[in-house]
C-alpha positions in Angstrom: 76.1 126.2 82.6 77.3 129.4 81.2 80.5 129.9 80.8 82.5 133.4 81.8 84.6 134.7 78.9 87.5 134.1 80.5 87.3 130.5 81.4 85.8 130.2 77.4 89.3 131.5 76.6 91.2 129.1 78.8 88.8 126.0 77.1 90.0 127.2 73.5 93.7 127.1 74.9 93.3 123.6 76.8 91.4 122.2 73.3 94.4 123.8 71.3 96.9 122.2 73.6 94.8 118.3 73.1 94.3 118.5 69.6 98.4 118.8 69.3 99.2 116.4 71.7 97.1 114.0 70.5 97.7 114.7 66.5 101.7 114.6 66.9 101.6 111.8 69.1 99.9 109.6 66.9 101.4 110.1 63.9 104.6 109.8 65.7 104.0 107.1 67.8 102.6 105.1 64.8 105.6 105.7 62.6 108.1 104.5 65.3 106.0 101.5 66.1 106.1 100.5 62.0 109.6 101.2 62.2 111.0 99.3 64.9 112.8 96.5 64.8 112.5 93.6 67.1 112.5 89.9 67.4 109.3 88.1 66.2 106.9 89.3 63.4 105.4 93.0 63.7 101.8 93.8 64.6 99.3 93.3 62.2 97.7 96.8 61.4 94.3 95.3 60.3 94.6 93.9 63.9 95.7 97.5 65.6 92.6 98.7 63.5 89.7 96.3 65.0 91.3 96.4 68.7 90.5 100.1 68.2 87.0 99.9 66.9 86.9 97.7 69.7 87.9 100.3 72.6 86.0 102.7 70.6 82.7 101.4 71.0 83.5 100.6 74.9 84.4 104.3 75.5 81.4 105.4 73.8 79.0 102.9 75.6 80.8 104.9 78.7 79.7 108.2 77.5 76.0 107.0 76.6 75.9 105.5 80.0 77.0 108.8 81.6 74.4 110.7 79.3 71.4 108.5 80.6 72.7 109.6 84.0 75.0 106.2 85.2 70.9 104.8 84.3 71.5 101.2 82.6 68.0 100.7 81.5 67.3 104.3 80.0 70.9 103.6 78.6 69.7 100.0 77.2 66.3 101.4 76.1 67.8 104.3 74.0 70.5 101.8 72.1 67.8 99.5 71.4 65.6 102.6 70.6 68.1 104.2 68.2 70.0 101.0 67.0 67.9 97.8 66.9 64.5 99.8 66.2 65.9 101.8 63.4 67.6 99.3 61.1 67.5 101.8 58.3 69.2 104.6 60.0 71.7 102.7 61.4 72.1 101.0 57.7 73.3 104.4 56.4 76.4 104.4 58.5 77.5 101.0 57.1 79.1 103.3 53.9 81.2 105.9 56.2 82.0 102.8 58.5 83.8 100.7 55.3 85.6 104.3 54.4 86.9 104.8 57.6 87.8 101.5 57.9 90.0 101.4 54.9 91.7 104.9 55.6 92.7 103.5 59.1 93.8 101.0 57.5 95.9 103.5 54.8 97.4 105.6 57.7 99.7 102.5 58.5 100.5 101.6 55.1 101.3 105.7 54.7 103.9 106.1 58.1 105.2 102.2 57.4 106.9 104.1 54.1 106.6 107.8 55.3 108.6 109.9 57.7 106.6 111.5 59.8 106.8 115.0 58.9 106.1 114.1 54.9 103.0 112.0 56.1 101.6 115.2 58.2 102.3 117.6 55.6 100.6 115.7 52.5 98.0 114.7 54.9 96.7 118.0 55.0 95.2 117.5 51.3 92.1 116.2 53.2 91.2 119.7 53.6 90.7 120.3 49.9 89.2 117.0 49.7 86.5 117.8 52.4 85.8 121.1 50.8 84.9 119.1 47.5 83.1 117.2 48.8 81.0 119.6 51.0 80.4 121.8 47.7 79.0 118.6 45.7 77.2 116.9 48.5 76.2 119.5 50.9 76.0 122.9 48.7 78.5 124.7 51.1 79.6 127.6 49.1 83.5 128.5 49.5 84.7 131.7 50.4 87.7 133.8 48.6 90.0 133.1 50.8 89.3 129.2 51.0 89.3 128.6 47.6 93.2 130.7 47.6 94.0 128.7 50.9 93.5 125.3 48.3 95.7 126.4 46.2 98.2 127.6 48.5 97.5 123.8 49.9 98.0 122.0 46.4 101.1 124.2 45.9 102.7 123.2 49.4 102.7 119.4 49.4 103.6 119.7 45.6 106.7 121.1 47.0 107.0 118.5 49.6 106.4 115.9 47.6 109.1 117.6 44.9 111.9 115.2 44.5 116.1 116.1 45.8 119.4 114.5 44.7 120.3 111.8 47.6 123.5 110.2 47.9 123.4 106.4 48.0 123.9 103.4 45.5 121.0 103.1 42.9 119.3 100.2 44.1 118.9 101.9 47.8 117.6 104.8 46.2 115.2 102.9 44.3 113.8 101.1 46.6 113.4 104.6 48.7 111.9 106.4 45.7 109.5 103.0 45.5 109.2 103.3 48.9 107.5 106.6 49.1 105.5 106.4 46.2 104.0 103.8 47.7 103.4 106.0 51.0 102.2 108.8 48.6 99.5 106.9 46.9 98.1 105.4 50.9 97.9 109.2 51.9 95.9 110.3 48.7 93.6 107.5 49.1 93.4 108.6 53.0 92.8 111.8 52.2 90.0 111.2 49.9 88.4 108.9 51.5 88.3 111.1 55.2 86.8 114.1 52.7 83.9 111.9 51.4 83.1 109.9 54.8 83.1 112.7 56.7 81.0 115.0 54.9 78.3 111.9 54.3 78.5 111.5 58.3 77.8 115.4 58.7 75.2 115.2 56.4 73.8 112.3 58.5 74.2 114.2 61.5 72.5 117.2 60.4 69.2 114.6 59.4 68.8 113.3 62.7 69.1 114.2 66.4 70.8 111.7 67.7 73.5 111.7 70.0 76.9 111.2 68.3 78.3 109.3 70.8 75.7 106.3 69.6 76.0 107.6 66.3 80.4 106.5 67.1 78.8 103.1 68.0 76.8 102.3 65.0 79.9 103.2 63.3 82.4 101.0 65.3 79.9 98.2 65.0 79.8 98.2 61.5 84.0 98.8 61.0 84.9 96.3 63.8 82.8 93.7 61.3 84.4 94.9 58.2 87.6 95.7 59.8 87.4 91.5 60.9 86.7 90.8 57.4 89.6 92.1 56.0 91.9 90.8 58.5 90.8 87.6 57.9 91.0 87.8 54.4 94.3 89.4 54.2 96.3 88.7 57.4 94.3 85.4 58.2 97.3 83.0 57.8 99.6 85.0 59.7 96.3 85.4 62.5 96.1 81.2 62.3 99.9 81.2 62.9 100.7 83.8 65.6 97.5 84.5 66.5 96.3 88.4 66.0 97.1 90.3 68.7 101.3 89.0 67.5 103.8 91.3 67.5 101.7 93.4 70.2 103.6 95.6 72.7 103.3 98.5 75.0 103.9 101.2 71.9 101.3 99.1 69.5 98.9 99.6 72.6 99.6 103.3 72.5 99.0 103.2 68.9 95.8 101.6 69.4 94.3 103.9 72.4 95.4 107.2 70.6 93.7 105.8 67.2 90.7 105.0 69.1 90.2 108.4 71.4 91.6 110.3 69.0 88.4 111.0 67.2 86.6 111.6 70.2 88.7 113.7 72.0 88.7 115.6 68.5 84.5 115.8 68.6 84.7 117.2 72.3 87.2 119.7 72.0 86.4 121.2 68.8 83.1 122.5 70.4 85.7 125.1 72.0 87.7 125.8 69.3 87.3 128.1 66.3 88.8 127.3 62.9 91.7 129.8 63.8 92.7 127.3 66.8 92.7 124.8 65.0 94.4 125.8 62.5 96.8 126.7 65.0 97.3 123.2 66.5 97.5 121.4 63.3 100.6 123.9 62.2 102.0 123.2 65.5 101.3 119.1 65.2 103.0 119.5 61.7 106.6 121.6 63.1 106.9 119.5 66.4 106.6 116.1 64.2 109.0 117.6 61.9 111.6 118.2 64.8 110.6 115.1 66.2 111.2 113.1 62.8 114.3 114.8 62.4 115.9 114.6 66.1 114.8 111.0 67.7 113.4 109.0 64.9 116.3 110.6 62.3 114.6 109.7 59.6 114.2 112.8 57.7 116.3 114.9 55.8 115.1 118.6 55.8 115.5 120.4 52.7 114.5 124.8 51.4 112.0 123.0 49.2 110.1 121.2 51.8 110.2 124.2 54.1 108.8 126.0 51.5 106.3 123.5 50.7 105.3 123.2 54.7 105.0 126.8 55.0 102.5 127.3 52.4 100.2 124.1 54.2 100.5 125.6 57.2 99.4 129.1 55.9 96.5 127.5 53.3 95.8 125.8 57.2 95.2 129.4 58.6 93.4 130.7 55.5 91.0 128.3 55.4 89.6 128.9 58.9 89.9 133.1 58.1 86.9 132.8 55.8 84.7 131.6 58.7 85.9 133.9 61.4 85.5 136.9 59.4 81.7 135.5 59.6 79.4 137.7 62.4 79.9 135.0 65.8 76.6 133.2 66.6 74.7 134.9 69.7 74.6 131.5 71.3 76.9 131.3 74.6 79.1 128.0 75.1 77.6 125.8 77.3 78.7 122.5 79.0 
């Protein structure tokens, strides 16, 4: 159907109000869960990482069931169609799947040494990652404005990243300083590595017409293997000791559900909301974290140079999206 302008409006609003929730919560809900103590060994994030690809490819089946209209065999037939039948297609989503994999896998190591508001700040570098990427791989030609919003970006999580006198004996603040290099170098990697795979997955999309929700599965097929892989290989002593779901709780469960939705609710939502929005809702995800970090977990010292630096993210945030809405809007009314 058509949709009135008014309850288009209220859409962008509701898909402003997700895309926070779900960004902040994750980030913060990860953090705490790598920061808590308790008795017994902590979960396993190559474990957190397959669960997910796990309930990923379950919720996804869902959608494809619902798309067939609740028809198994049309739903059977169009897996096996797409899937199975294709093995070359499908093959090409065995590169984004390994990327993805690893940067899931990079998020933990980043908010196990991170606090939270750092780890959303210098997260943001994706966005000049992406936009590399989509000038070298797809042709995408950057506007004015974007290319000033990167180096508003570069500027800001330089300043974030800008090192402050502590108080503390020398060994505590080596090991902090260690600590967050350590952090640093997971979200770079991150960052690079969700530029390149998403750009090659949009470039895969654009080449075919399939449906992305079986596009999600050919891509939680391949990570849950190579997501199993590298458990085994790095974890599997601990997995042959406490088994892999150890350390497992009602937060790691959160963990796991947000990680696993949270890319989906992302692809439904963002059909509602311009780049504006969601520029919007990743300044907001960034402030709230902050506050968050700073109140409850209290593990964050705010300083004028990291205010400074967060500033000029969350403005490079806004001034990326300007280029395209200064663009003449598409004729096209939103349907659902």
């Amino acid at each position: 159907m058509v949709l009135s302008p008014s309850h288009s409006l209220r859409l962008k609003y509701v898909s402003l109000g997700v895309l926070v929730l779900q960004t902040t919560s994750l980030v913060l809900t990860m953090r705490y869960s790598r920061t808590l103590k308790e008795d017994g060994p902590r979960y396993l994030a190559s474990s957190a990482v397959v669960s997910a690809e796990v309930l990923k490819i379950l919720t996804c089946t869902v959608l494809v069931f619902v798309e067939n209209n609740y028809n198994l065999r049309a739903m059977n037939q169009q897996l096996r169609d797409e899937i199975v039948n294709k093995p070359m297609q499908t093959l090409k989503l065995a590169i984004p799947a390994g990327i993805y994999t690893l940067q899931n896998n990079l998020l933990y190591v980043a908010l196990s040494n991170l606090d939270a508001a750092t780890y959303q700040v210098t997260y943001q570098l994706k966005i000049l990652t992406t936009a590399l990427f989509s000038v070298s791989m797809l042709g995408r030609k950057l506007g004015f404005s974007q290319w000033l919003s990167l180096l508003f970006l570069m500027a800001g999580v330089t300043l974030v990243q800008w090192p402050t006198e502590s108080v503390g004996d020398s060994e505590q603040k080596v090991l902090t300083a260690s600590s967050q290099f350590v952090g640093l170098m997971a979200v770079l990697m991150a960052c690079v590595s969700s530029g390149f795979a998403g750009v090659y997955f949009e470039k895969i999309l654009k080449e075919t017409k399939q449906s992305v929700w079986v596009r999600n599965i050919q891509l939680g097929l391949f990570s849950f293997v190579l997501g199993f892989i590298g458990m085994i290989i790095y974890d599997g002593q601990s997995v042959k000791q406490s088994g892999m779901f150890q350390g497992f709780n009602s937060i790691t469960l959160a963990v796991v559900v947000l990680q696993a939705l949270g890319g989906l609710i992302v692809a439904v939502v963002i059909k509602y909301a311009d780049n504006i929005l969601k520029g919007f809702a990743t300044s907001l995800s960034i402030i709230v974290s902050t506050l968050t970090s700073y109140f409850l977990l209290k593990d964050f010292n705010p300083t004028g140079v990291f205010f400074l630096g967060a500033v000029l993210v969350i403005a490079a945030t806004f001034l990326y999206g300007y280029e395209n809405k200064t663009k003449p809007p598409s004729s096209n009314a939103i349907k659902v």
